[in-house]
N, C-alpha and C positions, 0 to 999 in steps of 0.2 A: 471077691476081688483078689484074693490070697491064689486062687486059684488059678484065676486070669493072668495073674502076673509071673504063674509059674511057680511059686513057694511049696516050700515041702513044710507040710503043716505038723509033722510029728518033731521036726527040728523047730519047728516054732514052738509048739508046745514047750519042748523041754525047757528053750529057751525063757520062756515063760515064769516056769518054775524056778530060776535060778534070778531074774532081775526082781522079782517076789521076794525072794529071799536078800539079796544083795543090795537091792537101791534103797530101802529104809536107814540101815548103816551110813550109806552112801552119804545120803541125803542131808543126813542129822550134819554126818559128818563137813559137807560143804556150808549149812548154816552157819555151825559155828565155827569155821576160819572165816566169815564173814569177807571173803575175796570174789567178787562177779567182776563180768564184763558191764555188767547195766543193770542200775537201780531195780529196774523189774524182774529182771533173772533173780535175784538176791532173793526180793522180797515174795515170789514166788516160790522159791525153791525151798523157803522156810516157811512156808504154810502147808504147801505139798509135806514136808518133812514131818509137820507133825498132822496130819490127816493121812496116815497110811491106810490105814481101813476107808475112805472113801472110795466112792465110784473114779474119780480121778486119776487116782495112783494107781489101780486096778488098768484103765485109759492109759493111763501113759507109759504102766508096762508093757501089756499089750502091744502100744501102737511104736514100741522103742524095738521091741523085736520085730515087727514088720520093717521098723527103717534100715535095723542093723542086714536083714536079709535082701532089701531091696538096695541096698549099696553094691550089694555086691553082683548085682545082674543089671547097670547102667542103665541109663534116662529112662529109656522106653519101658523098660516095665515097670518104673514108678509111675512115668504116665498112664498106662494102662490100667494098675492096681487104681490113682485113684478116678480116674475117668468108671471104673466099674462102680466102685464103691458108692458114685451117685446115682448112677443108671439103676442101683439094684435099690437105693431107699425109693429114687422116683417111682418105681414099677410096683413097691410093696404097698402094703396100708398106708402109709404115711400120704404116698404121693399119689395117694386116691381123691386125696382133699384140696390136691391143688387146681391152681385155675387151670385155664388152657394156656397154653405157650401164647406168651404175648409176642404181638405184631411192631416190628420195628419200623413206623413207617411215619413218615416227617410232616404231620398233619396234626392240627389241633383235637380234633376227636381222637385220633390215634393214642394222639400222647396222654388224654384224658383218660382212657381204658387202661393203657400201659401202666401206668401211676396205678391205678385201681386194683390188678392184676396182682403186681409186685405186692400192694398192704396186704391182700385178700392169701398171696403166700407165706409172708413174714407172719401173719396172725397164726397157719398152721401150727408153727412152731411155740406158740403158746398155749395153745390148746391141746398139743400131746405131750406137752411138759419137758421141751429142749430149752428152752428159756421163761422169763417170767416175764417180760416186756420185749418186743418186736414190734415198730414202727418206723414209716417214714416222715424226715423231719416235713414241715410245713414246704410246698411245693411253690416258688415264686412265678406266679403265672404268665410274669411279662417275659421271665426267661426261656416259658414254654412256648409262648406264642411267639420268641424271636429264633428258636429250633426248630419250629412247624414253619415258618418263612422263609426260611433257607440266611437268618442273618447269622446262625451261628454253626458249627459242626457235630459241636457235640452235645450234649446234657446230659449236666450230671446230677443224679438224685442222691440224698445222703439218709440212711438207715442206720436208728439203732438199736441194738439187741445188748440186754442185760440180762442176768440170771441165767447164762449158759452155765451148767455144772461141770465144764468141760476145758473150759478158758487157761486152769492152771495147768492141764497137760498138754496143751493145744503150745502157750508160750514154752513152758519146759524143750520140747521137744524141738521146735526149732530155734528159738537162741541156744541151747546149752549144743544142739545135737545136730544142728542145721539137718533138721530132718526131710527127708523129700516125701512124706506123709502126714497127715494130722488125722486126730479124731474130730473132726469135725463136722458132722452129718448138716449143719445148717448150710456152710458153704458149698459142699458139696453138693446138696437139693438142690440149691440153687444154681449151683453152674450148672448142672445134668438139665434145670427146668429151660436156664437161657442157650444153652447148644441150641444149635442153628434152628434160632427163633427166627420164624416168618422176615423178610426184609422187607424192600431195598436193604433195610439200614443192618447193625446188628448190637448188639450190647456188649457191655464189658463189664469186669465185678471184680472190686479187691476189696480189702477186710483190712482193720487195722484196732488195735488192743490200745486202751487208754482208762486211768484210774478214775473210777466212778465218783472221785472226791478232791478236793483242793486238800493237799499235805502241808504243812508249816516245815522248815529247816531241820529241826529236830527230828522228826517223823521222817523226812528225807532220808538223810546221813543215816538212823538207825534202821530202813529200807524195813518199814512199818507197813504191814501188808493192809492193801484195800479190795474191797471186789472190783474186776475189771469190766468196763463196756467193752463193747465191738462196736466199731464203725462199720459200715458199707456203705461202700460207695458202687450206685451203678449208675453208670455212664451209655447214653444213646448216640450209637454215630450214623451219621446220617447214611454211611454207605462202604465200599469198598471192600468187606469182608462178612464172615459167614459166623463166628464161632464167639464163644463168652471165652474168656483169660480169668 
């Protein structure tokens, strides 16, 4: 992907070596002035802070030098770096296990495979150990058979994934850094699996971070870290376009 986008990987490297060194200080150093933009940057940034030896912090150095580099060569080659970066998990081992590219196609069988498709990929990701849970919530049938009939346009399915080990530089990186990169191999699987999935219709997919646990006031205000879920949401439209978002 680094290469796709044009990066010079020896200037990455170095860079490497210096936010390794750098962001632990850093880091301590923003927990305790205890000043975020939002409750979750806080209380991430102070879990991150004291897990420097994790795979994460290792992740979000890495993936802080690919954004610093990727600013500086405008949209297209952010989009490119990660458009590759899922092309190349799909095509490895990983996306050996997955299904076939589902069919977007506005029919109650259709939509019953599709549904089937999507668990059968989200499980991958449990099985090679990017999460420890991946599923789709309960599917309401009456809302599928009213997308298979033409009474509605879109449907939307909700997915969720916990025990990503990846979640605290995934957040870091774009609240702190408005990064136009993540490490995030799950989303990216999956956008590279739904690129122009079979129509008429086509799909859409976004991701959203949310505390695995109800907090009390206290626990708030002191921005008391919890593990994060992922939501996904992926959305069926019945037509007009070719590509996942």
């Amino acid at each position: 992907a680094a290469m796709a986008a044009g990066l010079d990987r020896q200037k990455l490297a170095a860079r490497l070596v210096e936010l390794q060194e750098q962001e632990p200080r850093r880091l301590r150093g923003r927990a305790a002035g205890g000043l975020f933009e939002t409750e979750m940057l806080g209380s991430v940034t102070g879990h991150l802070a004291e897990n420097t030896d994790s795979f994460a912090f290792r992740a979000y150095c890495v993936w802080t030098a690919y954004a610093e580099a990727l600013k500086g060569r405008g949209a297209d080659s952010a989009a490119v770096f990660r458009r590759e970066f899922g092309r190349t998990l799909l095509a490895g081992p990983l996306g050996a296990s997955f299904p076939p590219k589902p069919v977007v196609k506005a029919s109650a069988a259709e939509a019953s495979q599709l549904v089937e498709r999507i668990q059968a990929a989200l499980q991958v990701f449990v099985t090679t150990g990017l999460c420890t849970t991946a599923r789709l919530e309960a599917v309401d049938e009456v809302l599928v058979d009213v997308w298979a009939s033409g009474g509605s346009q879109d449907l939307a399915l909700q997915g969720l994934v916990e025990g990503d080990p990846l979640v605290d530089a995934q957040i870091l990186l774009s609240e702190e850094l408005s990064a136009p990169v993540s490490p995030d191999p799950i989303f990216a699987m999956l956008a590279a699996w739904l690129e122009e999935a079979p129509g008429p219709g086509y799909p859409s997919l976004q991701s959203y971070y949310v505390n695995s646990r109800w907090r009390g006031k206290s626990e708030f205000v002191d921005m008391v870290y919890v593990p994060k879920q992922r939501l996904f949401q992926f959305t069926l439209h019945r037509c007009c376009s070719s590509s996942a978002s």
